[in-house]
SEKELUM-396811 format. One record per residue (C-alpha): z negated, x, y. Coordinates in pm, whole numbers, padded with zeros to 5 digits. Each point is the difference from the previous one (the first is absolute). Layout:
BEGIN
<midren><w>Z</w><u>X</u><v>Y</v></midren>
...
END
This chain:
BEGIN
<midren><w>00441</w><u>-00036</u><v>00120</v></midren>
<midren><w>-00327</w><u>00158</u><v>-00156</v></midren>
<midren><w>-00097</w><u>00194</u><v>-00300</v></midren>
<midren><w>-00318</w><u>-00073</u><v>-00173</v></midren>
<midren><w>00009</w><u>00312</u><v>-00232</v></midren>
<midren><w>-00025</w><u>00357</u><v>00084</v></midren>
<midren><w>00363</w><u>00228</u><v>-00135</v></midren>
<midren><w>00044</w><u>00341</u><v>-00020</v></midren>
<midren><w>00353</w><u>00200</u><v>-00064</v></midren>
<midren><w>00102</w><u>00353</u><v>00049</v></midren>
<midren><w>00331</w><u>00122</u><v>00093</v></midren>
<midren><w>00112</w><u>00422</u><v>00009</v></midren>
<midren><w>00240</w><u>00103</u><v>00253</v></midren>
<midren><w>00079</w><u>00351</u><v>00051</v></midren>
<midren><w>-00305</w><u>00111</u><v>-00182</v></midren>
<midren><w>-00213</w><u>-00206</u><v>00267</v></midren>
<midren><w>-00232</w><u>-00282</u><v>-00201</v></midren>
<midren><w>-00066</w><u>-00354</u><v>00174</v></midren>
<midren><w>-00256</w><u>-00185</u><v>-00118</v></midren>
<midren><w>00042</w><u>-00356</u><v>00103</v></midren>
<midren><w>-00281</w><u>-00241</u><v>-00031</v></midren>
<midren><w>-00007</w><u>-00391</u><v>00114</v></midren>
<midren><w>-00350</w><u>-00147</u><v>00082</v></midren>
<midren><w>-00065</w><u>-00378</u><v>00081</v></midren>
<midren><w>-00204</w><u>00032</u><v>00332</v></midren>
<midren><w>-00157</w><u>-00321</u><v>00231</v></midren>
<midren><w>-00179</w><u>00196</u><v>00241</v></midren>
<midren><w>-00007</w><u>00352</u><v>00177</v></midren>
<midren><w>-00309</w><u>00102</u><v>-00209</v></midren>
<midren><w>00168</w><u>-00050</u><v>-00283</v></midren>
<midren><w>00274</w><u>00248</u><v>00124</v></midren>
<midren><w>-00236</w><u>00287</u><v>00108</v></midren>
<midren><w>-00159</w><u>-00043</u><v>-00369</v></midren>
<midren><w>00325</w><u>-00003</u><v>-00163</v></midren>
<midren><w>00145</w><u>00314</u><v>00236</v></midren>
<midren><w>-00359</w><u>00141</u><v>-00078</v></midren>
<midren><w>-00004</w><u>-00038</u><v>-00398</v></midren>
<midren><w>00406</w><u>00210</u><v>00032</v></midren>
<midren><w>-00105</w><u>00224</u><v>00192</v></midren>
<midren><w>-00281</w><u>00124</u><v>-00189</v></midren>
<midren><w>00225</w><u>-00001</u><v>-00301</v></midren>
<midren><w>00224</w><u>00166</u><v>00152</v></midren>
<midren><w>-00185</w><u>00262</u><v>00160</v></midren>
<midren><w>00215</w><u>00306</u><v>-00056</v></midren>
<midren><w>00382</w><u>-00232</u><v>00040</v></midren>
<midren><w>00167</w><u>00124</u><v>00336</v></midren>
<midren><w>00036</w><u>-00370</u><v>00120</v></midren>
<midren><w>-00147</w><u>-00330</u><v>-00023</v></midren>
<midren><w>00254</w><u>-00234</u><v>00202</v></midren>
<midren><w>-00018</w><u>-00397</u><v>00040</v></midren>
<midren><w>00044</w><u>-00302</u><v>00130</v></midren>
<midren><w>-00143</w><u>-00321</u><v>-00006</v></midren>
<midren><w>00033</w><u>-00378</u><v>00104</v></midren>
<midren><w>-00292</w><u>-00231</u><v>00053</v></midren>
<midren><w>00065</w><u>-00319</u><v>00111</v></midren>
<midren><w>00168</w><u>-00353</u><v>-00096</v></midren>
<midren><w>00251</w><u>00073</u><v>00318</v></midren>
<midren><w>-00012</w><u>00372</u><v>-00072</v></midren>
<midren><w>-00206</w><u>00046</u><v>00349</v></midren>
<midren><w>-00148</w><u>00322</u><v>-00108</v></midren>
<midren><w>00204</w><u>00300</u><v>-00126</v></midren>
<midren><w>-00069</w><u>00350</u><v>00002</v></midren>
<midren><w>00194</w><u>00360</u><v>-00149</v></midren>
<midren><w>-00097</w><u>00325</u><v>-00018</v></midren>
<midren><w>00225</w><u>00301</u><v>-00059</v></midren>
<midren><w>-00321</w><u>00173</u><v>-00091</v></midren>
<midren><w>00144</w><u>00393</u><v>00103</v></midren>
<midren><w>00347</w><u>-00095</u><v>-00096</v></midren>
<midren><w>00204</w><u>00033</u><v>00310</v></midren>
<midren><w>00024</w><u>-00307</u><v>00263</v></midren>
<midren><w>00126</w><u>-00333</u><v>-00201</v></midren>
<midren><w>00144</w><u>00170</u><v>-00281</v></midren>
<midren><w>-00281</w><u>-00151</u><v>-00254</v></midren>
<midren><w>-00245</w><u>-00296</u><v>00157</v></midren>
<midren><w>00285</w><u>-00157</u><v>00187</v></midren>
<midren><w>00231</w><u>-00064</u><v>-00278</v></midren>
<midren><w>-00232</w><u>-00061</u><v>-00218</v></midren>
<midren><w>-00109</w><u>-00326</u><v>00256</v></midren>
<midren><w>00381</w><u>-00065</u><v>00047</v></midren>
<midren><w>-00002</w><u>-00053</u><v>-00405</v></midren>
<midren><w>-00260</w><u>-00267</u><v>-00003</v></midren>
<midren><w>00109</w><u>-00140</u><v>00279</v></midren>
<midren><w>00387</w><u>-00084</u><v>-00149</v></midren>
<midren><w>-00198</w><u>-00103</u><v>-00336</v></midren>
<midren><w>-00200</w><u>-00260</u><v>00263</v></midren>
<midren><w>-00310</w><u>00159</u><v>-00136</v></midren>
<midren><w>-00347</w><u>-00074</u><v>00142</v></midren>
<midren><w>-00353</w><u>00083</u><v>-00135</v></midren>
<midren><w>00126</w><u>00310</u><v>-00125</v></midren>
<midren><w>-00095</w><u>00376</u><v>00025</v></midren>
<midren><w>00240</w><u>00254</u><v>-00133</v></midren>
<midren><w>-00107</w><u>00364</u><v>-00062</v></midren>
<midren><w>00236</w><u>00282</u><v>-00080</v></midren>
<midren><w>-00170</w><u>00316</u><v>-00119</v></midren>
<midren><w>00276</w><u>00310</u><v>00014</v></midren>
<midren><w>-00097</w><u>00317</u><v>-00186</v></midren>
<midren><w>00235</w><u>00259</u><v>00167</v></midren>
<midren><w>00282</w><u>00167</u><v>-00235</v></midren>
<midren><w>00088</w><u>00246</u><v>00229</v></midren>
<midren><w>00321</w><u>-00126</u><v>00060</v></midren>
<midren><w>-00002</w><u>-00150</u><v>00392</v></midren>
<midren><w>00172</w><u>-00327</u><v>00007</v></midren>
<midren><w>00135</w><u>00003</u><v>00350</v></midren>
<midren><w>-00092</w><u>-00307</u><v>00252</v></midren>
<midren><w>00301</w><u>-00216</u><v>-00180</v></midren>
<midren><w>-00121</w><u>00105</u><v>-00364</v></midren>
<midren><w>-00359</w><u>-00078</u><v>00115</v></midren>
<midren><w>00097</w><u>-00382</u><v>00109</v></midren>
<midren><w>00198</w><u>-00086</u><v>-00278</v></midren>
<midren><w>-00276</w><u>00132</u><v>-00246</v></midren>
<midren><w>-00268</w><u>-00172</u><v>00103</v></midren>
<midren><w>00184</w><u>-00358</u><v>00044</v></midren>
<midren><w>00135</w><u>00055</u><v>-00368</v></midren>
<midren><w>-00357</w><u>00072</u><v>-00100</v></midren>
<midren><w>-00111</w><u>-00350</u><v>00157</v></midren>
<midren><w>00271</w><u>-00184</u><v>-00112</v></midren>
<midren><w>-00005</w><u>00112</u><v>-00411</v></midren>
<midren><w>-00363</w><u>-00039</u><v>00005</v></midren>
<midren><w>00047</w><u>-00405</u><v>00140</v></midren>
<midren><w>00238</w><u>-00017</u><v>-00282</v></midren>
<midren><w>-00247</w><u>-00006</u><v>-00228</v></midren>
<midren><w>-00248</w><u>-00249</u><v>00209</v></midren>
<midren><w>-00034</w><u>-00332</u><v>-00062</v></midren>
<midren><w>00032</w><u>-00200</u><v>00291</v></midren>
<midren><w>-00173</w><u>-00319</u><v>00159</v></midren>
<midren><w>00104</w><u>-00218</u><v>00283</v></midren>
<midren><w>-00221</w><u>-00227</u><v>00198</v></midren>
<midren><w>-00007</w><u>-00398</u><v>-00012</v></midren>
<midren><w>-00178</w><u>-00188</u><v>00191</v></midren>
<midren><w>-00202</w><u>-00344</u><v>-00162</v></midren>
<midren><w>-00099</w><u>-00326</u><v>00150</v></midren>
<midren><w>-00398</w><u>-00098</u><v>-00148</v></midren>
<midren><w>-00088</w><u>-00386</u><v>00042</v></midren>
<midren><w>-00241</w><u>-00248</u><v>-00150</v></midren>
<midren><w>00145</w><u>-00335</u><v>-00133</v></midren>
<midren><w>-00216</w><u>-00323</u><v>-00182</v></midren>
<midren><w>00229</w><u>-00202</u><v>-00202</v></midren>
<midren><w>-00056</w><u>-00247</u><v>-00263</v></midren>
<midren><w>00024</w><u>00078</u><v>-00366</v></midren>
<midren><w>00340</w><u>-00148</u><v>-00032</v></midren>
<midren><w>00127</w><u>00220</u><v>00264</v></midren>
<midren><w>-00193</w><u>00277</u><v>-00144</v></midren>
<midren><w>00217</w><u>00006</u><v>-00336</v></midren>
<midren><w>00316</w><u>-00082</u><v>00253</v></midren>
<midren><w>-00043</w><u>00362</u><v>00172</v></midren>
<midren><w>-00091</w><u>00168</u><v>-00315</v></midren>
<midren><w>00349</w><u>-00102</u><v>-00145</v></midren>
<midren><w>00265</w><u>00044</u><v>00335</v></midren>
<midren><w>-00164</w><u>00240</u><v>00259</v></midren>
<midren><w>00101</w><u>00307</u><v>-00157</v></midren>
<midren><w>-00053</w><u>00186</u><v>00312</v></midren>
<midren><w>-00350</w><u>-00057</u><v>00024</v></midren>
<midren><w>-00313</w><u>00210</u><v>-00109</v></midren>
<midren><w>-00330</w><u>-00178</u><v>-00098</v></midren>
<midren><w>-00264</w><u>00242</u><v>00077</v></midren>
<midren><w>-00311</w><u>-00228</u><v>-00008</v></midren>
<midren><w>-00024</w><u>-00405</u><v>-00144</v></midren>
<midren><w>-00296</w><u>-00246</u><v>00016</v></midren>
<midren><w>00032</w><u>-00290</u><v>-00235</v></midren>
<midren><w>-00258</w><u>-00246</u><v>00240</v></midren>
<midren><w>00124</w><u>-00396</u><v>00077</v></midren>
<midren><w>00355</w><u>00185</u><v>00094</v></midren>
<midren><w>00119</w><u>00358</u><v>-00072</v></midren>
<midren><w>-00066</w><u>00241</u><v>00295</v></midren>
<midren><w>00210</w><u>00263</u><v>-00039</v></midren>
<midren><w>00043</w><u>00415</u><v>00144</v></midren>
<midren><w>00342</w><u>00029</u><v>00001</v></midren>
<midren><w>00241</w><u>00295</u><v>00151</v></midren>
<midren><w>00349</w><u>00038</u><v>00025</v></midren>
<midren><w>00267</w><u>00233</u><v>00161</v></midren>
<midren><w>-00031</w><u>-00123</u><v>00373</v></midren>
<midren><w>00363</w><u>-00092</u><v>00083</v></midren>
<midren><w>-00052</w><u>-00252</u><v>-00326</v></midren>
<midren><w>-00304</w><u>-00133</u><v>00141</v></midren>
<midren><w>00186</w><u>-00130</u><v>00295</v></midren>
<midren><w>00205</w><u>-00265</u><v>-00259</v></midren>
<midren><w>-00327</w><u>-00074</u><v>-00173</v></midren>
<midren><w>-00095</w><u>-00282</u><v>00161</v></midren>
<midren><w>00317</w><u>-00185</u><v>-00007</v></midren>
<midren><w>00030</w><u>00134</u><v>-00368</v></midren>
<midren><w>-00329</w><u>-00183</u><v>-00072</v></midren>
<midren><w>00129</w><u>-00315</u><v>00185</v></midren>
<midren><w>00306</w><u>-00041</u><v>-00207</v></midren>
<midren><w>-00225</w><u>-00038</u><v>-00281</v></midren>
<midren><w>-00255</w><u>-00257</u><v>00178</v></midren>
<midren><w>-00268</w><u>00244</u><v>-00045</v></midren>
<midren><w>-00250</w><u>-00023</u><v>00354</v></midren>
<midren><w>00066</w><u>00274</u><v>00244</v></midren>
<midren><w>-00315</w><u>-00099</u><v>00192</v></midren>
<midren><w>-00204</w><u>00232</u><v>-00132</v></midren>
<midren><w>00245</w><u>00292</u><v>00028</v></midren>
<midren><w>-00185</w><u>00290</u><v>00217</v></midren>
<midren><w>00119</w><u>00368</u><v>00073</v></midren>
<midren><w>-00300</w><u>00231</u><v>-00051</v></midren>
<midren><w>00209</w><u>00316</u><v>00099</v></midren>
<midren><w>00297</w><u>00230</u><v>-00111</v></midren>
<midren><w>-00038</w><u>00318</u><v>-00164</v></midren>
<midren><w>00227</w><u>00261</u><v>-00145</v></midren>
<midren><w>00073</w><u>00103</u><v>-00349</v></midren>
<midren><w>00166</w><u>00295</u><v>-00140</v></midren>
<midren><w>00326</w><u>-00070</u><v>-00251</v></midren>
<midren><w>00156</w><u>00282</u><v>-00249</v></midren>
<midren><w>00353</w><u>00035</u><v>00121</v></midren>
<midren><w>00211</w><u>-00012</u><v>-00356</v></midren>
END
């Protein structure tokens, strides 16, 4: 699942402040400039922990515990995302020190609650993947498609002799297409598969 929108939520726990922010991010570079823009905010905060996903397997994670001892911070942070099948993500937790120490336990639980209220408020997306094909039909069949295949998206239409159509649709539908389009003696001939692609839907 992905976010497209960047959140930001604060929790206080024993005086300490986390500052969580969520950050769409395709690419490394987008990380460094994301970790870059915090940190400069954030000059004078004690921490700047994260952890981010990039990937549509997840191939690439990273965490850093950023001066906070050894997996206390990064670590569950990544653990977080990773339950919440997150990818394309960076999370940063900022911690302004209240002079309270947290112990390792108290440091753990802290920063996963601080990842997991802030994705509370995010909006998420999951991935779909589409089937995009070409099809000439006659004007009959046209004004047959336009009225029973639902499932299908028109994204370009010549009106020539015949209508030749752009047409996409999700890609385990486009597998009944053609026998769809058979049931209602409209041609399959002309059928072709120019390639598959991926969309993002809002999960409601």
């Amino acid at each position: 699942m992905r976010i497209k929108d960047t959140y930001e939520n604060t929790i206080v726990i024993q005086k300490s402040e986390f500052i969580t922010r969520l950050f769409r991010v395709n690419s490394i570079e987008e990380v460094e400039e994301k970790l870059a823009y915090v940190r400069k905010k954030h000059y004078d905060a004690r921490h700047n922990c994260y952890a981010y996903i990039l990937g549509d397997n997840q191939e690439i994670q990273k965490a850093s515990d950023d001066g906070e001892p050894s997996k206390t911070a990064g670590a569950p942070m990544l653990d977080v995302l990773k339950k919440n099948n997150m990818t394309n993500i960076l999370a940063i937790v900022t911690r302004y020190f209240g002079g309270i120490l947290l112990g390792a336990g108290g440091l753990v639980r802290a920063y996963s609650s601080s990842i997991s209220e802030c994705l509370k408020l995010a909006k998420l997306y999951d991935t779909k993947m589409q089937a995009k094909f070409t099809l000439t039909i006659s004007y009959p069949s046209y004004n047959t498609l336009l009225k029973v295949f639902p499932y299908i998206h028109i994204e370009d239409q010549a009106f020539m002799e015949d209508v030749i159509l752009t047409g996409s649709c999700d890609l385990d539908k486009y597998a009944s297409l053609k026998e769809d389009l058979y049931k209602y003696k409209i041609s399959t001939d002309t059928l072709t598969l120019l390639g598959e692609f991926q969309i993002e839907v809002p999960i409601e």
